[in-house]
C-alpha positions as CSV (number, residue, x, y, z in Angstrom):
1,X,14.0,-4.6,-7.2
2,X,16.6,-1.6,-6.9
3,X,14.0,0.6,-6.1
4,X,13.2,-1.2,-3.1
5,X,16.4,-2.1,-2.3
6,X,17.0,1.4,-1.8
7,X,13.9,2.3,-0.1
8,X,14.2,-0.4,2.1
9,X,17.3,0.8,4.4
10,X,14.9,3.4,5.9
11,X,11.3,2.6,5.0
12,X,10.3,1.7,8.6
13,X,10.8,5.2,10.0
14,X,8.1,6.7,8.6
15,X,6.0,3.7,7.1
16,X,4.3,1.9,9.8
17,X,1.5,-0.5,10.3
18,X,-1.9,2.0,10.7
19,X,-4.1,0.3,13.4
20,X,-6.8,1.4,11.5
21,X,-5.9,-0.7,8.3
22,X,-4.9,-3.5,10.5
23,X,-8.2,-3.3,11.8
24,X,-9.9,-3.2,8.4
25,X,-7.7,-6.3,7.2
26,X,-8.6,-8.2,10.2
27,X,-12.4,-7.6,9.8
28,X,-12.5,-8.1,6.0
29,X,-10.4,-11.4,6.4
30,X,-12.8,-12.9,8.9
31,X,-10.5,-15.9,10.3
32,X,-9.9,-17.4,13.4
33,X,-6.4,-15.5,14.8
34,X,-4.7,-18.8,14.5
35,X,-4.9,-18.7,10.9
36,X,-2.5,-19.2,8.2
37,X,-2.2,-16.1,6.0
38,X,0.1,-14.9,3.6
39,X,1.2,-11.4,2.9
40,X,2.0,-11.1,-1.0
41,X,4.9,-7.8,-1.2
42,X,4.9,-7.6,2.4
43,X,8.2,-5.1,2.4
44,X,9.4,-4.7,6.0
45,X,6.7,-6.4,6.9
46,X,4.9,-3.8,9.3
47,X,1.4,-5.5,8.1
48,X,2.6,-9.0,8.6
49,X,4.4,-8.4,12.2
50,X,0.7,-6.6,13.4
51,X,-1.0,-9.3,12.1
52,X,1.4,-12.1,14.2
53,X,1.1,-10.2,16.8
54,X,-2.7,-11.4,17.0
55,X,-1.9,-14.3,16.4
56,X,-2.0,-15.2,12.7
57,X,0.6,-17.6,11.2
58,X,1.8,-15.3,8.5
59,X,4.1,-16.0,5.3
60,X,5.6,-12.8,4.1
61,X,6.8,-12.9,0.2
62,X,9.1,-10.1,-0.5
63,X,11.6,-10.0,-3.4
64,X,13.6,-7.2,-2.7
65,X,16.7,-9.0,0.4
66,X,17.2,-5.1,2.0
67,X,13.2,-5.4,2.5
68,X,13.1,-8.2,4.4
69,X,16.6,-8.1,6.3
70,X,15.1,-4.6,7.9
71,X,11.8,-6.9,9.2
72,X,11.7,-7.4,12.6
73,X,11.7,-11.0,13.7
74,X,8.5,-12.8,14.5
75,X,7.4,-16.4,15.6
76,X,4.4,-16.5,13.6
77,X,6.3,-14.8,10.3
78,X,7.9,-16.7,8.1
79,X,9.7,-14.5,5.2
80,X,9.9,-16.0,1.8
81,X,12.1,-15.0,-1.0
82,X,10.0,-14.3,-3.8
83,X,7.5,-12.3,-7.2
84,X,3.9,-11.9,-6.8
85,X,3.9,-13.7,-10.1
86,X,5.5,-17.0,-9.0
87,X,4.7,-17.2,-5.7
88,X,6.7,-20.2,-4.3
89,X,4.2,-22.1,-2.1
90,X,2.1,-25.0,-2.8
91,X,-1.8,-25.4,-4.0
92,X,-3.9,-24.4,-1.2
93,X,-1.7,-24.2,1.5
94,X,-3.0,-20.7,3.5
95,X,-6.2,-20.0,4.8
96,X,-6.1,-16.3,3.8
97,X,-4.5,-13.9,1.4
98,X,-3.6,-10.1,2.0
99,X,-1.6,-7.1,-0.5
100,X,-1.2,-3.7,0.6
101,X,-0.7,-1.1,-1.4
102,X,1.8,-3.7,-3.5
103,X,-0.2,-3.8,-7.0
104,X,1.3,-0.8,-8.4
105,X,4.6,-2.6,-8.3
106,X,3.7,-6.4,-9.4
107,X,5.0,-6.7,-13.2
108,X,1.7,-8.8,-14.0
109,X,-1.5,-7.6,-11.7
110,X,-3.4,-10.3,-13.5
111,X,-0.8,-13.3,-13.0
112,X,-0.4,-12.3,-9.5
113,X,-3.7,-12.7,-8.5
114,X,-4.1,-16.0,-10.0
115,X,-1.4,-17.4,-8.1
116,X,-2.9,-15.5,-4.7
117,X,-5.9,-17.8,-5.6
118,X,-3.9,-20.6,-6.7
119,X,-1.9,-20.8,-3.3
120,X,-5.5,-20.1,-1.0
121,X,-7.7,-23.0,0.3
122,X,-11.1,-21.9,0.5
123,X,-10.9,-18.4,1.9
124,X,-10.5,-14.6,1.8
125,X,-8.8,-12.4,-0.3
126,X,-7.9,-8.9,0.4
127,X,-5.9,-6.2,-1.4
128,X,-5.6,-2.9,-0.2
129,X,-4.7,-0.7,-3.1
130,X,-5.2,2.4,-5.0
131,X,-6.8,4.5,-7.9
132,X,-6.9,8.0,-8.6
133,X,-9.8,7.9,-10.7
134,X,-11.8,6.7,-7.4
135,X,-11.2,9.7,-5.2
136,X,-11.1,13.2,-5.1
137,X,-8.3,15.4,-6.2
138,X,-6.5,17.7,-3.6
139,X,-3.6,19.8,-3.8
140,X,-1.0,17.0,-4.4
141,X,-1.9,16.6,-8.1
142,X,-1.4,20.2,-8.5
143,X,2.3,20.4,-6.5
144,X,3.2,16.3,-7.6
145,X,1.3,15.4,-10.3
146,X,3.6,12.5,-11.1
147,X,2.9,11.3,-8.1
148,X,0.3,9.2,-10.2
149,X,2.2,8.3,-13.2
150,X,3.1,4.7,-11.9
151,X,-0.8,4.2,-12.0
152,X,-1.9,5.1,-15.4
153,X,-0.5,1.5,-16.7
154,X,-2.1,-0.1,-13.7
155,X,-5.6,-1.9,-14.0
156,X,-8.4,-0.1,-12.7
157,X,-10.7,-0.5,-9.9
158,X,-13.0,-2.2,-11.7
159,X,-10.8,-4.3,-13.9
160,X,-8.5,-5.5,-11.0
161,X,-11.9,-6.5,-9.0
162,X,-13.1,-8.7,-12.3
163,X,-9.6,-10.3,-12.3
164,X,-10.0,-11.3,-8.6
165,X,-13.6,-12.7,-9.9
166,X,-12.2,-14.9,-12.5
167,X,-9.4,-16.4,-10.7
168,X,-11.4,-17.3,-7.5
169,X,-15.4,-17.7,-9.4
170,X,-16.4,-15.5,-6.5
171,X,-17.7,-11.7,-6.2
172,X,-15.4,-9.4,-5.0
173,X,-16.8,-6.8,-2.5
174,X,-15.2,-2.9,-2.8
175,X,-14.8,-0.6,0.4
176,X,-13.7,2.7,0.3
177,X,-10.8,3.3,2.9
178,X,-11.2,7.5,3.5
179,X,-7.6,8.5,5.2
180,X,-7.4,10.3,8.3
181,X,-5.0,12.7,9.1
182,X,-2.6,11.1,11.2
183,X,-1.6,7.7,9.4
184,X,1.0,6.1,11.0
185,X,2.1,4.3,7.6
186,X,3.1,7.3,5.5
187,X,2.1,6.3,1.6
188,X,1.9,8.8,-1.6
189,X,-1.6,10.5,-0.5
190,X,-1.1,10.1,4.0
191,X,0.2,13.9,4.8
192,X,-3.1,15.2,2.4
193,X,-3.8,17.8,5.7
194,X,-0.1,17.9,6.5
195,X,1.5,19.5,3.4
196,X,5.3,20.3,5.2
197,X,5.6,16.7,5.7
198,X,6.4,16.4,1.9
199,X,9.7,19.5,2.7
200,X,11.3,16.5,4.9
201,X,13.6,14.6,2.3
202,X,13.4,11.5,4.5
203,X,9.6,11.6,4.5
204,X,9.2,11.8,0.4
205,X,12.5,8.7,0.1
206,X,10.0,6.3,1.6
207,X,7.7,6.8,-0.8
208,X,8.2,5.2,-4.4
209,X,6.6,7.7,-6.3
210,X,9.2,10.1,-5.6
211,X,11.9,7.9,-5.8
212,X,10.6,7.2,-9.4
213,X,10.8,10.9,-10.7
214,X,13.9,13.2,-11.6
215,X,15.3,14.7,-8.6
216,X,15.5,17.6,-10.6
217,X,11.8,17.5,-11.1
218,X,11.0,16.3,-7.4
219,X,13.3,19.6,-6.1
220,X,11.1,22.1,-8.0
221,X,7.7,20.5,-7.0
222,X,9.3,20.8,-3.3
223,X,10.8,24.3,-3.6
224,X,7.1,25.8,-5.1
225,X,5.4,24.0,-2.1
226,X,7.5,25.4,0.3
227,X,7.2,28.9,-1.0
228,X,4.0,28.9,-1.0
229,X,3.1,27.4,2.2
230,X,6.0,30.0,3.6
231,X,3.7,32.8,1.7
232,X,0.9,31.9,2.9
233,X,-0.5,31.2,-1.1
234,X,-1.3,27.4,0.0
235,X,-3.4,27.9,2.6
236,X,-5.5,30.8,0.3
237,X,-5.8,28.0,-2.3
238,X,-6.2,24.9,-0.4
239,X,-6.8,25.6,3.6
240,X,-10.7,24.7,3.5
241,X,-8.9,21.2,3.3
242,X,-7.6,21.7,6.6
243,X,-10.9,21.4,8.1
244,X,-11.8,17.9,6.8
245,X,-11.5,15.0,9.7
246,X,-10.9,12.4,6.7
247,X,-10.5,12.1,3.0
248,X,-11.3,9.7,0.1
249,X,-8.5,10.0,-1.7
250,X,-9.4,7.3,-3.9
251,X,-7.5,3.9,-1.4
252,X,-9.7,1.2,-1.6
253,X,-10.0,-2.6,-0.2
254,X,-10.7,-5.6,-2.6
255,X,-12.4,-8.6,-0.7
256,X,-13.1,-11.8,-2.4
257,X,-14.7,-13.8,0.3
């Protein structure tokens, strides 16, 4: 909760609803746009607010107050105090369920999605979420590798898609999500093909992974990467990256239907 209280007073400035995920959500969600869907760790609510703006009734659960007090106001968003866990709405009472990029932070993965199931009628679930084992490795894990430590206690791909499977008795359906180059919603792996982006101290605060690490640590990682783009040693080692259009990274959407 501190974490995010703290990350919350700026997280909109550089984490912003991707039309390209919002796009995915919609299509993998498959309702009418007059739907009732709730967004479990909805933060700021950048996801939730795109999603009303289509027209979707959305109910926003956030715990952390600074999260939600920096949403924007919406008439089809209603924000709810409250844990992934212990979700505080009745049996059956939303048409649709969506998570992004929220599982590394639930304390239970596994009670979470139960009560994701528990509150859905008979509908979609979709989680947007992320494993390292999935994609490929770029030059962050080299400069950050503890960029990744939050997910080595988190359930896999695989294990997290089973979990959806028991709690809903339906198949879950994987798709990979390969990032472009110029996200608007500025996550952990979103500047792979824009390696100054991590210099900018405001950039790296909105992103928990570096919150969660020694400044200490963080400032050398930083210092190293900025030498060696400034020497010209990054772009020897890594610059064939730069010619990519996209890159599987390893983000991936869960779908139970």
């Amino acid at each position: 909760m501190m974490l995010f209280n703290s990350i919350g007073q700026s997280y909109s400035n550089t984490r912003q609803a991707d039309k390209r995920i919002v796009d995915r959500l919609i299509r993998l969600l498959g309702l009418e746009y007059s739907a009732s869907v709730a967004d479990v760790g909805a933060g700021t609510g950048n996801y939730s607010i795109a999603l009303a703006e289509k027209g979707f009734k959305i109910k926003a659960l956030e715990p952390s107050p600074v999260m939600r007090s920096r949403a924007p106001e919406h008439p089809n968003v209603e924000w709810i105090a409250g844990y992934a866990e212990d979700i505080p709405l009745k049996n059956n009472s939303v048409e649709g369920v969506i998570s992004t990029l929220a599982l590394p932070h639930f304390s239970d993965v596994e009670r979470a999605i139960q009560e994701m199931a528990r509150i859905l009628k008979q509908g979609p679930i979709v989680i947007f979420t992320f494993d390292p084992k999935a994609g490929r490795r770029t030059w962050l894990y080299d400069y950050f590798p503890y960029f990744w430590d939050a997910f080595d206690q988190l359930p896999s791909l695989p294990e997290v898609s089973y979990m959806l499977e028991q709690a809903s008795e339906q198949q879950t359906i994987v798709e990979a999500f390969s990032l472009p180059p110029d996200l608007k919603d500025n996550f952990a792996a979103a500047g792979w093909r824009q390696p100054q982006l991590y210099l900018d101290k405001l950039y790296r605060a909105n992103i928990s992974s570096f919150r969660k690490t020694d400044p200490d640590v963080v400032g050398k990682s930083v210092g190293r990467l900025a030498a060696d783009l400034a020497s010209g040693r990054w772009k020897d080692m890594y610059g064939t990256i730069l010619k990519l259009h996209e890159m599987d990274a390893g983000y991936r959407f869960l779908l139970k239907k």
